[in-house]
C-alpha positions as CSV (number, residue, x, y, z in Angstrom):
1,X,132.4,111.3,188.2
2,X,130.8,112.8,191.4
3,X,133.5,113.0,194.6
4,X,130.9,114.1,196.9
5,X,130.3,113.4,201.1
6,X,128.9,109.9,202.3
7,X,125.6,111.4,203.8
8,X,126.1,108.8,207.1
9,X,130.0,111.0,207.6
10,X,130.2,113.3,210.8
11,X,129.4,116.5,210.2
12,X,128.3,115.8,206.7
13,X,124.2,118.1,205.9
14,X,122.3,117.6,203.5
15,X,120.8,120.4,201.5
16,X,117.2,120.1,199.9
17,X,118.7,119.9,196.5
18,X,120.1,116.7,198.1
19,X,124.3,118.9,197.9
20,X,126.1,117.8,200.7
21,X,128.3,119.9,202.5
22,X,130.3,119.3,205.6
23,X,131.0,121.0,208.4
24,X,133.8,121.0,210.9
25,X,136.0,122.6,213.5
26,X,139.7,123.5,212.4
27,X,140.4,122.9,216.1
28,X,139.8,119.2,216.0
29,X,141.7,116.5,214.3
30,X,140.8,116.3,210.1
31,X,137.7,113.2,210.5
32,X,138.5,110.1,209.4
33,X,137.8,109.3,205.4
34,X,138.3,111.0,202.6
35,X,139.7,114.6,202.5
36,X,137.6,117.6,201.3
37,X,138.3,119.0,197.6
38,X,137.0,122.4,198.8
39,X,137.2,124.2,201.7
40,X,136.0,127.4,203.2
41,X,138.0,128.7,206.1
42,X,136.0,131.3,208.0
43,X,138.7,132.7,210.5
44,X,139.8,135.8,211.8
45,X,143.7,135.3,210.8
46,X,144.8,133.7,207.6
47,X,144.4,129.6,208.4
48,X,147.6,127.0,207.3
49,X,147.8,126.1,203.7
50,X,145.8,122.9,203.1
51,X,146.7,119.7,200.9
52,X,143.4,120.6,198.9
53,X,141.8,123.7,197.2
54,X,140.7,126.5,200.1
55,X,139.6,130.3,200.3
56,X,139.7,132.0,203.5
57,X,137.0,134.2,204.5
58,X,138.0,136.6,207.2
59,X,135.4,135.8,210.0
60,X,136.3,136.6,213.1
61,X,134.9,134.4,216.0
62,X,131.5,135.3,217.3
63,X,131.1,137.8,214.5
64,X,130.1,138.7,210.5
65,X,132.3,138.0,207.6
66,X,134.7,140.9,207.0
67,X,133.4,141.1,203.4
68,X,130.1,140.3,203.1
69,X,129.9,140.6,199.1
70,X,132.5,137.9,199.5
71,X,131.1,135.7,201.3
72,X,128.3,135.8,199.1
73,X,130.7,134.9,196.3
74,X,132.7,132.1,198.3
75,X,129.4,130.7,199.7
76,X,127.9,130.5,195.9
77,X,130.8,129.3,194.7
78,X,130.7,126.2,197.5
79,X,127.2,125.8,196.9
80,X,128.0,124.8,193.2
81,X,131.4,123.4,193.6
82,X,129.3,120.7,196.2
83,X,127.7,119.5,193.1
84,X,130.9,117.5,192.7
85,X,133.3,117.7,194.8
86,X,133.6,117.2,198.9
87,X,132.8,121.0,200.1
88,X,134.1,121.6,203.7
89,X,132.9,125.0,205.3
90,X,135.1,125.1,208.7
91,X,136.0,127.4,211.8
92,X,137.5,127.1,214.6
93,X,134.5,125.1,216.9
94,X,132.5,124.4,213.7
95,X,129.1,125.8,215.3
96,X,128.9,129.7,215.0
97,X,130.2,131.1,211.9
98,X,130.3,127.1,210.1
99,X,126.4,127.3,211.2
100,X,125.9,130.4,209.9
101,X,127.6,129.7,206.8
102,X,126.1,126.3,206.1
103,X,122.9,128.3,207.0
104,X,123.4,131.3,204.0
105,X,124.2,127.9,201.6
106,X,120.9,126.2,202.9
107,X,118.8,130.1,201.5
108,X,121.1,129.7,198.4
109,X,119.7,126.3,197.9
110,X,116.2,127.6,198.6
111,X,115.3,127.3,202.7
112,X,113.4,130.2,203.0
113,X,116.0,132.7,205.0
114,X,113.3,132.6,208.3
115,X,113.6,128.8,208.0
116,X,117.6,128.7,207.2
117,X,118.9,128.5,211.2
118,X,116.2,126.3,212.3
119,X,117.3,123.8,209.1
120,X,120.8,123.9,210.0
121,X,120.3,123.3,214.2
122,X,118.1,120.7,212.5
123,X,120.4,118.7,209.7
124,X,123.4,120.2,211.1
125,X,123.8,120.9,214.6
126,X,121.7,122.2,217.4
127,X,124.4,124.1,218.4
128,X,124.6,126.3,214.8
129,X,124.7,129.8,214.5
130,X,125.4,131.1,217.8
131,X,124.7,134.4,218.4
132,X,121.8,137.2,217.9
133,X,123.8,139.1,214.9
134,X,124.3,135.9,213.2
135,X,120.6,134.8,213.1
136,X,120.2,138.0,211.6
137,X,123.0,138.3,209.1
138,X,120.8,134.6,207.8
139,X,117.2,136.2,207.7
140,X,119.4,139.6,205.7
141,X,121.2,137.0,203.2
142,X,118.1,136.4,201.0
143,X,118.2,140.3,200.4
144,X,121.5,139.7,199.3
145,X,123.4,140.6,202.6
């Protein structure tokens, strides 16, 4: 039985495979509804345990994952984990490094990487992805960044 997002929830995108995934900031109260399953914490310092299943990325703000083979691996293994579960990718504001993440998930899913930030301002946020080396760390993930 699929546990996924309510496409109407706050935050909530919708990938062109149809996934959703949701994104938030850690600094704002957890939204009203159901908790995630999944989780993706992309934060400079190790975040709080969570009632649900997380990994943390180390992500510090304004910046690129620490490990960037890992955040391949993390990202991949929301991507399919959204299939049936309620996948959560979260920082602290929920624009910068959650755009850029639900960015790299929207090329995994097949948004051409040139297209991948202007998909996410679009179904996410117009706020997403926020600085210059993030755009590019997006247009580099296709290669396998």
């Amino acid at each position: 039985m699929s546990e996924t997002w309510d496409p109407s929830d706050a935050g909530v995108m919708r990938l062109p495979s149809g996934l959703l995934v949701r994104g938030r900031g850690l600094r704002r109260p957890l939204p009203a509804g159901p908790a995630p399953s999944f989780a993706v914490h992309l934060l400079g310092k190790e975040p709080p345990p969570v009632a649900w299943e997380s990994r943390w990325l180390r992500w510090p703000d304004f910046r690129l994952p620490s490990d960037r083979r890992q955040a391949r691996d993390v990202l991949a293994e929301a991507l399919e984990r959204a299939a049936a579960e309620r996948v959560e990718i979260a920082c602290g504001g929920g624009r910068g490094r959650t755009g850029t993440a639900l960015a790299c998930l929207a090329v995994l899913d097949g948004v051409p990487p040139d297209e991948a930030v202007a998909y996410t301002r679009r179904h996410y946020h117009p706020g997403a992805v926020e600085t210059p080396w993030q755009k590019h760390f997006v247009r580099r993930f296709g290669d396998g960044a």
